[in-house]
C-alpha positions in Angstrom: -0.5 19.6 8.9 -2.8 16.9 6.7 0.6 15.4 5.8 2.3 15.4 9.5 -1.3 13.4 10.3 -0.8 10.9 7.2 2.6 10.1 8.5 1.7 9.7 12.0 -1.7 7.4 11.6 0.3 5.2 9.3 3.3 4.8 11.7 0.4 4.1 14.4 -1.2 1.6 12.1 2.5 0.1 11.6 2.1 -0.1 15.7 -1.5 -0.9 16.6 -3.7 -2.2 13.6 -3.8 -4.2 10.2 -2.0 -7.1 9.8 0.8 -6.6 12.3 -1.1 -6.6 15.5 -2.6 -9.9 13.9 0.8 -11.5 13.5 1.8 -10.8 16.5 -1.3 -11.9 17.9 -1.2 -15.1 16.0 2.0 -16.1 14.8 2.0 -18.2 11.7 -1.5 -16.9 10.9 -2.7 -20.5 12.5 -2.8 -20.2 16.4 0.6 -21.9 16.6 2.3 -21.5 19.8 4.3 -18.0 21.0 7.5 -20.1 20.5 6.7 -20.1 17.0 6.8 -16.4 16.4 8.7 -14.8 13.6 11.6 -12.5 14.0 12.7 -9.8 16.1 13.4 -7.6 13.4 11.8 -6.0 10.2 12.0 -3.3 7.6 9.3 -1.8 5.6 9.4 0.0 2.0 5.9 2.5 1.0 5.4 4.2 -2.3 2.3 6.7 -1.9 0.5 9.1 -3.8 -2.1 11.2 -2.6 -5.0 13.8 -3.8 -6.5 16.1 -2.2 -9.4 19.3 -3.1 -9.9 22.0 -0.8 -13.2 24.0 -1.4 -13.6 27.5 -1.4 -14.2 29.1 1.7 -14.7 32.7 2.2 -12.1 34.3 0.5 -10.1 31.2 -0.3 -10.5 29.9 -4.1 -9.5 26.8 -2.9 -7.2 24.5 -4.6 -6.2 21.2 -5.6 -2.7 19.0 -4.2 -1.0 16.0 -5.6 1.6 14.6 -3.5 4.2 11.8 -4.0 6.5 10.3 -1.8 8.2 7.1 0.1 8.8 5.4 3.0 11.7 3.4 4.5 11.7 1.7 8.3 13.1 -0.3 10.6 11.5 -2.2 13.4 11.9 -4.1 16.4 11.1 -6.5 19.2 13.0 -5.2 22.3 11.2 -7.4 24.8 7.9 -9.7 24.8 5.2 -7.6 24.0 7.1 -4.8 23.5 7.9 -3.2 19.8 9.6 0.1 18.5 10.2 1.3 15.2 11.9 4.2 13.3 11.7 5.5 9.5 11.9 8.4 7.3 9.3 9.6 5.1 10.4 11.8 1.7 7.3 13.5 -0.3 6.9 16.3 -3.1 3.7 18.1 -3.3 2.4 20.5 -5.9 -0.4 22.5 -5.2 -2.4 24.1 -8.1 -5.0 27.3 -7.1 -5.8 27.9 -10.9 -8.0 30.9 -9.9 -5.4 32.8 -8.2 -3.6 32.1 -11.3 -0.8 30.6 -8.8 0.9 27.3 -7.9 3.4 26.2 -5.3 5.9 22.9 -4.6 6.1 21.8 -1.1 9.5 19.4 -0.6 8.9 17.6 2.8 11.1 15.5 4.3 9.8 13.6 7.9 11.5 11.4 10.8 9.5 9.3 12.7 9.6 6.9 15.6 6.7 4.4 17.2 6.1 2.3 20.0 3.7 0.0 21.2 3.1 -2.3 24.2 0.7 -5.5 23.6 -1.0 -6.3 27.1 -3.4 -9.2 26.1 -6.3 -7.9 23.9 -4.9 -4.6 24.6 -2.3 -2.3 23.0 -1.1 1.2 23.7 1.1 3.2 21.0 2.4 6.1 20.5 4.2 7.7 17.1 6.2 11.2 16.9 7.1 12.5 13.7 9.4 15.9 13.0 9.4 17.3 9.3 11.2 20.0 7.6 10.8 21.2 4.4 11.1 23.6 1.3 8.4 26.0 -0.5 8.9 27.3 -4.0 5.4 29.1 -4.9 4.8 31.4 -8.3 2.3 33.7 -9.3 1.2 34.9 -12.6 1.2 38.7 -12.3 -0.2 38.9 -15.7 3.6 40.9 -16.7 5.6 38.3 -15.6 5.9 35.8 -12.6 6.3 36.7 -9.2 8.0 33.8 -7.1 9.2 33.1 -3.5 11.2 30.4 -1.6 10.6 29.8 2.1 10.9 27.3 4.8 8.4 25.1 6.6 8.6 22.8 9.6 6.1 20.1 11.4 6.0 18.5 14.8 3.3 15.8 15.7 2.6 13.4 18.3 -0.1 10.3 18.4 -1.2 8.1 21.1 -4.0 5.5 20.8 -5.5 2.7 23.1 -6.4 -0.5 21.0 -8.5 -3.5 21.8 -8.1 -6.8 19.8 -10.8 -9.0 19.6 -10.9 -12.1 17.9 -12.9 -15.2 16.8 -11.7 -17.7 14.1 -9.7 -15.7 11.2 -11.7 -12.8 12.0 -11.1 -9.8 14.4 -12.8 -6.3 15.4 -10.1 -3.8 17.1 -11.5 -0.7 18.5 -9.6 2.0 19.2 -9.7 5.4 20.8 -6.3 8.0 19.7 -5.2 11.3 20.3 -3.4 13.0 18.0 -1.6 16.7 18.2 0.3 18.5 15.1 2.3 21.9 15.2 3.4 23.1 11.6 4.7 26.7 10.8 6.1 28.1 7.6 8.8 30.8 7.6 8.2 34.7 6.2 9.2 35.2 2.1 9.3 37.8 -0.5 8.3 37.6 -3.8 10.8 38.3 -6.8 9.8 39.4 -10.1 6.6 40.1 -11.8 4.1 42.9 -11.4 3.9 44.1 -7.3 5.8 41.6 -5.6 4.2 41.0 -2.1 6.3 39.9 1.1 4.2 38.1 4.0 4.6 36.8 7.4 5.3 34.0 8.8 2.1 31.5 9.8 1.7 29.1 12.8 -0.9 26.3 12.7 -1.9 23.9 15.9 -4.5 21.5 16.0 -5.7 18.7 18.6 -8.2 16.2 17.9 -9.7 13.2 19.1 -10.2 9.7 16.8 -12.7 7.2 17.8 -12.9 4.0 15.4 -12.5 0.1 14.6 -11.4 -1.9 12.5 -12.7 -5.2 11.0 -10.5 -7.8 9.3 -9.9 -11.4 8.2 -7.5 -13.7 7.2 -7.5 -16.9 4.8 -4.7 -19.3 4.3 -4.2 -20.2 0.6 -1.3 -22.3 -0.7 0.8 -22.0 2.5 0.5 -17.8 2.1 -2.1 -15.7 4.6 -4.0 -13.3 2.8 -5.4 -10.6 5.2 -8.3 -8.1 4.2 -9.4 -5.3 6.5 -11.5 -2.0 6.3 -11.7 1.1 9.5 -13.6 3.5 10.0 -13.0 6.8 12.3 -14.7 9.9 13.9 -13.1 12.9 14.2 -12.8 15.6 16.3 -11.1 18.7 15.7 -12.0 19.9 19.0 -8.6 22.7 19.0 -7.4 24.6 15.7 -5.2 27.3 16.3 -4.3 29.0 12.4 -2.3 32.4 12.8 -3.2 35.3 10.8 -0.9 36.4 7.7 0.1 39.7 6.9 0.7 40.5 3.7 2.6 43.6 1.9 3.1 45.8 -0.6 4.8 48.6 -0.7 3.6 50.4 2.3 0.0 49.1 2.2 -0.9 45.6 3.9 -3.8 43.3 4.7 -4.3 41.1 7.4 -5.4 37.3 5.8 -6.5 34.7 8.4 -5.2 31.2 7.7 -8.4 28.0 7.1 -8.6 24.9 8.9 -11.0 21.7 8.3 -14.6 21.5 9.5 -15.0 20.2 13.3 -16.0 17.0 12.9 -15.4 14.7 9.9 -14.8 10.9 9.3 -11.4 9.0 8.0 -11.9 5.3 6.4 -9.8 2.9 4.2 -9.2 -0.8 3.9 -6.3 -3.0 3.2 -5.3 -6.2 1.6 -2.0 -8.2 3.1 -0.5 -10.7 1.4 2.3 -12.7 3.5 4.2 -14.8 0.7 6.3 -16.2 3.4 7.0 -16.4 6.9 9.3 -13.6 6.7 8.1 -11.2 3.5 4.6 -9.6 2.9 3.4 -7.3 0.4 0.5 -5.1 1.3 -1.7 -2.2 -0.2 -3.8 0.5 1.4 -6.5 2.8 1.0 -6.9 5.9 3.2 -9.6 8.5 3.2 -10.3 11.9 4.9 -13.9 13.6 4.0 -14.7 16.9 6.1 -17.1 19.5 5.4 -14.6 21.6 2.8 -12.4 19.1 2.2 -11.5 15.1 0.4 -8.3 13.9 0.9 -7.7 10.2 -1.2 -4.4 8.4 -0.5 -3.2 5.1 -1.7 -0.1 3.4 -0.4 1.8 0.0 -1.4 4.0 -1.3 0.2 7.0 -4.6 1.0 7.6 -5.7 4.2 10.5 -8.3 5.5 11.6 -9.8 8.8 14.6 -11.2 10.0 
């Protein structure tokens, strides 16, 4: 689910915040006229890595998950004030739970499309993301490991209301979202090893509510804008719905019920922009997640060009 909701805040950043709303706010970074805007059409490359540590709750160890992964898009201006993009996001992520003497490799592989409609200060955007992947996990049995291979699958939509605020090279964008993710992962059985278990198939829903800004500003230096922002978010976690797992052997089985985050928590990052011309910027971001249980630390660059 975490990665579903990485993929669709950044596509709504790519809609509603940073450095693009700016631009397209203020073409040529100086106030010049709409006339002067830049192109209709852009593509963006990411490279990401993030890291994550869940703490242990109940009778979860907890564990710790690096992932790796990159971006490709393609946007557009279909109308005046109106702007849709689409891109695919590839990842590999290995989580380690080193007191369960077990580790797993989650191969993810999402589509996603945005949209977003600049009404004066304000803009409304929306970004839908569906993701499929692979699961290989092992366990040490202590005479040899047991292993499974299963399926997993993501479905997520985000809306948010933005309004952009400005004074000199400086701005302060607000914004409200609403943000929905449904994952599930398929049933397996284990091969090899000492006892190896079969389990169920899981669900996982979860709706929540983001209330935020973000602060930024812009200098011009040697004909290329350099752009520095920062945000900050609440959130709400107001539904979680995390399906119970059964899990077998032999003829005996227990019932394990899945973990989600705390309630409420906070997201924050920043980002620096650099546009090295009118058509080609380079950019990199922080993003953070901090919840009761849970630290999620995620750093993205990034090349962006316009045509």
């Amino acid at each position: 689910m975490n990665l579903g909701s990485n993929f669709l805040e950044r596509l709504g950043d790519q809609a509603s915040g940073g450095f693009g709303r700016a631009s397209r706010s203020n073409p040529g970074g100086g106030g010049a006229s709409e006339a002067l805007d830049g192109p209709n059409f852009r593509t963006w490359g990411e490279a990401y890595g993030i890291s994550s540590k869940t703490g242990p709750q109940a009778n979860f160890v907890g564990d710790d998950r690096t992932t790796t992964g990159g971006v490709a898009g393609f946007g557009a201006r279909i109308a005046p004030g109106v702007n849709v993009g689409f891109s695919i996001d590839q990842s590999r992520t290995g989580i380690d739970v080193p007191l369960a003497m077990q580790s797993a490799t989650l191969d993810l592989t999402q589509l996603g499309f945005n949209a977003s409609i600049d009404k004066g200060p304000w803009t409304w955007a929306v970004a839908l993301v569906h993701g499929f992947g692979k699961i290989n996990s092992s366990r040490d049995t202590g005479l040899g490991v047991a292993s499974a291979g299963y399926n997993g699958q993501i479905d997520g939509a985000l809306t948010e209301l933005s309004y952009y605020w400005t004074m000199d090279q400086s701005r302060l964008v607000p914004k409200a979202a609403f943000e929905y993710v449904h994952a599930s992962t398929g049933s397996f059985q284990e091969m090899g090893g000492l006892d190896p278990v079969s389990a169920s198939g899981a669900t996982l829903e979860r709706s929540r509510a983001l209330i935020g800004a973000e602060i930024g500003h812009y200098w011009i230096v040697d004909q290329k804008i350099l752009d520095l922002s920062a945000y900050g978010k609440f959130v709400d976690n107001f539904e979680q719905n995390l399906s119970s797992v059964t899990v077998s052997l032999g003829p005996e089985s227990i019932i394990v019920q899945g973990i989600g985050e705390s309630r409420y928590g906070a997201d924050a990052g920043a980002a620096l922009s650099l546009s090295l011309t009118n058509v080609v910027r380079v950019y990199l971001n922080y993003d953070g997640k901090f919840r009761a249980a849970l630290q999620s630390h995620q750093a993205t660059a990034g090349v962006e060009v316009r045509w």
